[in-house]
N, C-alpha and C positions, 0 to 999 in steps of 0.2 A: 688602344681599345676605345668602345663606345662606351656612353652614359646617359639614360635618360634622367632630367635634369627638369623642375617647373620652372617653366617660364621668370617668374620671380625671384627666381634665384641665378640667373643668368648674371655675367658680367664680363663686363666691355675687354677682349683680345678672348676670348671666347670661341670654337668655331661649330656650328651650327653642320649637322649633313644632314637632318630629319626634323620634321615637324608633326604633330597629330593629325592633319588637316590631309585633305590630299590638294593635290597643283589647283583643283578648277574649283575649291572654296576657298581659298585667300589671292588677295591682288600682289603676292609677295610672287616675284617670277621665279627666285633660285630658291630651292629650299636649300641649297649649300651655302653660305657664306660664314664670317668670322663677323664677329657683336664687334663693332668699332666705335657705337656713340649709344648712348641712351635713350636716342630716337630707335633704333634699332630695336631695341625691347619694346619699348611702346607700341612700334608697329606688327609686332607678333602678336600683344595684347589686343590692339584693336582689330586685327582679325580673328580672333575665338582665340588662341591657339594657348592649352593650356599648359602643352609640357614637347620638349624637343629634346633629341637627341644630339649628345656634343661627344667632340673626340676628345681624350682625355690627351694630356702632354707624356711622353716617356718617363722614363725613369725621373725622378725630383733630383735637382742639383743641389748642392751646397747652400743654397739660398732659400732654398723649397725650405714651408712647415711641416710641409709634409713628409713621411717616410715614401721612400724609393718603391716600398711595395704594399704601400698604401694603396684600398682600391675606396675609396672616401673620397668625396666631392669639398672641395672648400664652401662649406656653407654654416651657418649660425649653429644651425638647429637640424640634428635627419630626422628630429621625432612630426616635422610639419608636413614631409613630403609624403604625398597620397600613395597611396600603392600604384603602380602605376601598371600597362600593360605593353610589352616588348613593341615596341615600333618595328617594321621593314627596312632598314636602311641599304637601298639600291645600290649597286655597285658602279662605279663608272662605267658607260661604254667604250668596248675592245673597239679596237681600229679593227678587229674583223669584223664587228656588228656595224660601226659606222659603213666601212664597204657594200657592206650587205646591202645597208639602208641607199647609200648612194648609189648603188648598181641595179635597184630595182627601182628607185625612182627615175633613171636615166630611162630602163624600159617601156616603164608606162607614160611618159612623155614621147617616146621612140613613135608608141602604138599612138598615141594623139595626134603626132605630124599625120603620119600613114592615114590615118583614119583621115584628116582635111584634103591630103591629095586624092583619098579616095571619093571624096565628096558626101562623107559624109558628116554629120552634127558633128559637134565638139561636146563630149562625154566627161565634165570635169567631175565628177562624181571621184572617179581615180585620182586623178590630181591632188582633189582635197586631200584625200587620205592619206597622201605622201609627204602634201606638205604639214598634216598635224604629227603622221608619226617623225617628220625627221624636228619636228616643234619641241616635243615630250624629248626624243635623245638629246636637245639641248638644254634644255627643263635639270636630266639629270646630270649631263656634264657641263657646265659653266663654262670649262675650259676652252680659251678662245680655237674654233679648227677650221680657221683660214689655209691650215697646209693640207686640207681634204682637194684643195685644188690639183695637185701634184700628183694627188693616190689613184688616179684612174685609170685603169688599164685600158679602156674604151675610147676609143681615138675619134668617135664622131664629135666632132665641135659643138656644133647647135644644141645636143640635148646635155652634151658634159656640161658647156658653160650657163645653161639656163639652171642646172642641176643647182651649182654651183654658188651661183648669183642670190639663189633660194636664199641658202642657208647662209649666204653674210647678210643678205637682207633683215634677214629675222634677229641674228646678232644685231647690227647694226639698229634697227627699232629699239630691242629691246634695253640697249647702252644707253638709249638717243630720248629712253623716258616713253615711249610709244605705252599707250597701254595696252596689256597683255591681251585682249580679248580682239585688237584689232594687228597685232602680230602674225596671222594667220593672213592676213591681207595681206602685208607686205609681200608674204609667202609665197602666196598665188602670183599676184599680180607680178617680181619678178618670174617664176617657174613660168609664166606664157607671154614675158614682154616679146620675145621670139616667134609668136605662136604664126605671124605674117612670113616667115622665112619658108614655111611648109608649102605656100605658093608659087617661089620661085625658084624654076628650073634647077634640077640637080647640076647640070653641068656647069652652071655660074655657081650655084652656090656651093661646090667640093673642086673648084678652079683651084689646082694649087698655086698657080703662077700671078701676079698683078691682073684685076678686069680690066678689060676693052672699056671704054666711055659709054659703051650706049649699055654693056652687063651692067655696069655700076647706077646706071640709070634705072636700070630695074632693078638690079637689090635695092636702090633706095625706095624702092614703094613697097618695102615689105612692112612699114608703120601703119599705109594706110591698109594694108594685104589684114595684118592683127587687126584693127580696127574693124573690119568687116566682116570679120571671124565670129570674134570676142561681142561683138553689139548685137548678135544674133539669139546670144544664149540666155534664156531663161532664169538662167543665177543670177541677184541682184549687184552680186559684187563682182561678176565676170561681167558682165554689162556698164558698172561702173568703176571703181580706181583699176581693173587691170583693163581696162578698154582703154583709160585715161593714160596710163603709162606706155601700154603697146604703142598708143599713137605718138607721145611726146618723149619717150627716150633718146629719140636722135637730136631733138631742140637742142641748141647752146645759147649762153650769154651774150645778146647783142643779137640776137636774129641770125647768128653764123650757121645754124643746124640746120634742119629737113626735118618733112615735109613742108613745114608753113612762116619757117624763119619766125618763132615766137620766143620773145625776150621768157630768161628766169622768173621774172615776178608773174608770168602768163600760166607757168605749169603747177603742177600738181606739187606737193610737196614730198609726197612718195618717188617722185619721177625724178626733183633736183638731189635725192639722193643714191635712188636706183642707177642716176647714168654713170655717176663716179662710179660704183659697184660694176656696171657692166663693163667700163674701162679697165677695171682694176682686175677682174679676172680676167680679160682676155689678155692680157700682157703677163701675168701671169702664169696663165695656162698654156700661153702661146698658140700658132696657127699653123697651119701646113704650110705656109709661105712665108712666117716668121719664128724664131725663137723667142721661148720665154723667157723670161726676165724675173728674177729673183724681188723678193717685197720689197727689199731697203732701193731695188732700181726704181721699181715701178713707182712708191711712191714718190722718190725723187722724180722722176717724169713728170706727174702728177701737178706738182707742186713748181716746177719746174718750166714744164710744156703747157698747162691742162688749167693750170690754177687763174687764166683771162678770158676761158669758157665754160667754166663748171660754177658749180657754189662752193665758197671755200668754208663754209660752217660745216656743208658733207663731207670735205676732203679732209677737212679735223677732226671727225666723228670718226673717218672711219681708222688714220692714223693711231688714234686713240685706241681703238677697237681691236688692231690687229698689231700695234707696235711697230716700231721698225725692223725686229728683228723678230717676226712670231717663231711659233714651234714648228721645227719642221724645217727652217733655214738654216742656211751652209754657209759660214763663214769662218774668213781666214783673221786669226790672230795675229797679233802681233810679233809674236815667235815665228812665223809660218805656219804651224797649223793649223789643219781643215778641221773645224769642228759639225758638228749636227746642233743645234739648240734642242734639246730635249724636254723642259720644264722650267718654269719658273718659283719663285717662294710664294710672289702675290699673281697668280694665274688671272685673276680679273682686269691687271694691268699688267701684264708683263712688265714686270718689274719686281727689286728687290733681288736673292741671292741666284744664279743660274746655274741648272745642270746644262751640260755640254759630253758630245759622246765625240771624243778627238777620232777622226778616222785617214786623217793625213798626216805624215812629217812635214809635208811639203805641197803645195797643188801639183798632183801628177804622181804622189808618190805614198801609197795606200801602207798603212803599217799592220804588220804580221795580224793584229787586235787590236780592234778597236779600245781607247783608253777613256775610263771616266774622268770627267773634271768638273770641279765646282768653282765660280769665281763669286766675288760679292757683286758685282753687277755688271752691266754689260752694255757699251757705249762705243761711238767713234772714235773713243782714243786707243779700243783696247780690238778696233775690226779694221782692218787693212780694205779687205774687198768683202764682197756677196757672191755667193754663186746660183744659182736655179740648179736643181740636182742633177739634170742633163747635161747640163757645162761638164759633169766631174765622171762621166759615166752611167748615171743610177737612174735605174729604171723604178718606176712606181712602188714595184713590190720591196724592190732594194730599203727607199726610204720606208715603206711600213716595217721592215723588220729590223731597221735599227733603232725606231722610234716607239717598238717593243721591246727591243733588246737596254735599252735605254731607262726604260720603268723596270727593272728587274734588278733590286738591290741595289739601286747606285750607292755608291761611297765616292770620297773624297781622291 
C-alpha cells in the first residue's frame, strides 16, 4: 500500500512513487526512486517538495517494531504531520500503452519521410509531440525498455529504428546526468538522425540483398541528404544539434567514417553517443539482409568489434543503461533452460534478485507452461548462451505476452 509521508520524515531504503510537485517544477527526472543517501532528501527539499508519496513494506517480519497490521508510519511524532491531501500516484505503463506510443510515433515519422519525398517542408511540429509524450512514459516508468526494440510488429527499418534510437537516446541522456530540459533534444535529434534516407531511392534502400558499390555510394550521402533537410527548418534546434548529428552520425574514431573523415574530438557530443545507439539497435533489431542479435551479443560486438571506432565512455553508458542482460532477454541457464528475463529487484540497474519466466527444458524444446523462477542474481556463470527471440521462434507479440504474463503474481 501507499503512504503520504512529509518530506522530513523520510528515511534512507525508503521508496519514493509520488511527489507534490509535478515533472516540469522540479529538476528531479523520476519521481519514482528509493531514498539511498541523505542527499536524496535534501534534494526533494531544495526543490519545494513538501510531502511524497511512499510504498509501505508488507506484512512486518519478526524483526519489525512494528505490528504486521499496522497501518502507522515509523516516525517520532503523527501529531506534526500536516493534514495532507491524497496525491495521484500513476500507474506504470502497459506494454499495450507503450505499443501504442511506439506505433504511432513510427506513423508520424512514416508521414515525415513521405512528406520530403513529396517535396514538401519538414513539419516537426508532430515529431516534437511524440517525442515529449514517449519523454513523460518514461518520466513514469523508470524501468529500463531497451526490449521495445523487439515489440514491433512494423517491419519498415528506417522509421522502426529511428523510433527506437529515440527512446534509448533519452534513457541514455538522462543516466549520462544530461539535464532534463535538454533530454527532448536528444530525442529529436536521434528521431530524424535518418531524416536523409527519405532521399534515397526505395529500391537501394529496401535492397534486401548486399549494395552494388555505386548504391552504397549513394546511401552514403544520406548525411549530407539530412543536413539539407534539417538546415532548412525554421526550429532552432532542428537547425542545430539534429542538423549536427544527421550530418556526423556516420564519423568514426580516426577519420574511418563519412561524409568528411572527422576524428571523435571534431563531433558533437550528442553524435559520439547517438552512433553507439544507432549501432546498437540496428544489430539488435536486425535487417532484412541480417539477423538480429540478442543484447549480451551485440554488446559483446560492441566492445569487441566497435570499441577502436566508437567512444568508449558511450559504449559504458550505454552497457550501464541496458545491462547485459536487460528485460526482455532469452537466456539459457546453466541447467538448460530457456528463460525470458522478466524484472529485476533494482530496475535502475538491473541488478540485485531476478525474476525469470522458464519457457524451455531445453533450446528447441517449449514446456507444457511456462515456469516462474527467481534467482539472487544473474551473471556469466549462471547463462550458457543469449538468444534474440527469433532464434527460438517468437514473434513480437509472443514476447509482449509473456512479459505480461510475467508481471502477474510471480512467485518463487
Amino acid at each position: 500500500m501507499n503512504k503520504i509521508l512529509p518530506v522530513d520524515k523520510l528515511e534512507i531504503g525508503m521508496e519514493v512513487v509520488a511527489v507534490d510537485k509535478s515533472w516540469l517544477e522540479t529538476n528531479i527526472l523520476f519521481h519514482r526512486f528509493r531514498i539511498q543517501t541523505k542527499d536524496d532528501i535534501q534534494k526533494l527539499r531544495d526543490n519545494g517538495i513538501k510531502n511524497v508519496t511512499i510504498t509501505l513494506p508488507g506484512p512486518a517480519t519478526a524483526t519489525s517494531p512494528h505490528p504486521a497490521n499496522s497501518d502507522t508510519l515509523p516516525v517520532d511524532d503523527d501529531r506534526d504531520i500536516p493534514e495532507i491531501r491524497e496525491m495521484e500516484v500513476l500507474p506504470l505503463p502497459t506494454l499495450r500503452e507503450w505499443n501504442a506510443l511506439h506505433d504511432k510515433t513510427i506513423a508520424v515519422l512514416s508521414k515525415s519521410f513521405e512528406d520530403i519525398r513529396m517535396g514538401s517542408a519538414l513539419d516537426v511540429t508532430p515529431l516534437r509531440s511524440q517525442v515529449i509524450e514517449t519523454l513523460e512514459m518514461l518520466v513514469k516508468d523508470p524501468r529500463k525498455n531497451s526490449f521495445l526494440v523487439t515489440l514491433s510488429e512494423i517491419d519498415d527499418e528506417s522509421y522502426v529504428h529511428s523510433t527506437n534510437t529515440m527512446i534509448l537516446s533519452m534513457g541514455l541522456a538522462a543516466q549520462s546526468g544530461v539535464a532534463k530540459e535538454d533530454l527532448p533534444k536528444w530525442g529529436l535529434a536521434a528521431l530524424l538522425h535518418d531524416i536523409g534516407k527519405a532521399l534515397i531511392p526505395l529500391e537501394i534502400l529496401k535492397k534486401p540483398g548486399k549494395l552494388a558499390p555505386h548504391e552504397w555510394d549513394t546511401m552514403k550521402r544520406h548525411p549530407k541528404f539530412g543536413h539539407s533537410i534539417l538546415s532548412k527548418s525554421k526550429d532552432d534546434i532542428v537547425r542545430g544539434i539534429c542538423t549536427t548529428v544527421a550530418m556526423e552520425h556516420h564519423e568514426r574514431k580516426g577519420g574511418g567514417g563519412y561524409p568528411y573523415g572527422l576524428d571523435l574530438p571534431d563531433l558533437d557530443p550528442v553524435t559520439r553517443s547517438l552512433m553507439v545507439l544507432d549501432i546498437y539497435e540496428a544489430l539488435t533489431a536486425g535487417r532484412i539482409y541480417r539477423s538480429p542479435l540478442s543484447p549480451a551479443k551485440t554488446l559483446a560486438y560492441l566492445l569487441e568489434k566497435e570499441l577502436h571506432r566508437l567512444d568508449p565512455r558511450a559504449i559504458a553508458n550505454l552497457v550501464q543503461m541496458v545491462g547485459i542482460y536487460p528485460v526482455g532477454s532469452f537466456v539459457e541457464l546453466a541447467d538448460g533452460r530457456v528463460a525470458m528475463v522478466s524484472a529485476y529487484e533494482n530496475a535502475d540497474t538491473n541488478s540485485g534478485e531476478v525474476r525469470l519466466l522458464v519457457l524451455y527444458s531445453s533450446p528447441g524444446k517449449p514446456l507444457p507452461e511456462p515456469a516462474k523462477l527467481t534467482l539472487p542474481a544473474i551473471d556469466r556463470t549462471r547463462v550458457r548462451q543469449t538468444f534474440h527471440p527469433r532464434e527460438l521462434g517468437l514473434s513480437p507479440s509472443d514476447v509482449a505476452r509473456h512479459l505480461e504474463e510475467s508481471s502477474e503474481g510471480h512467485r518463487h
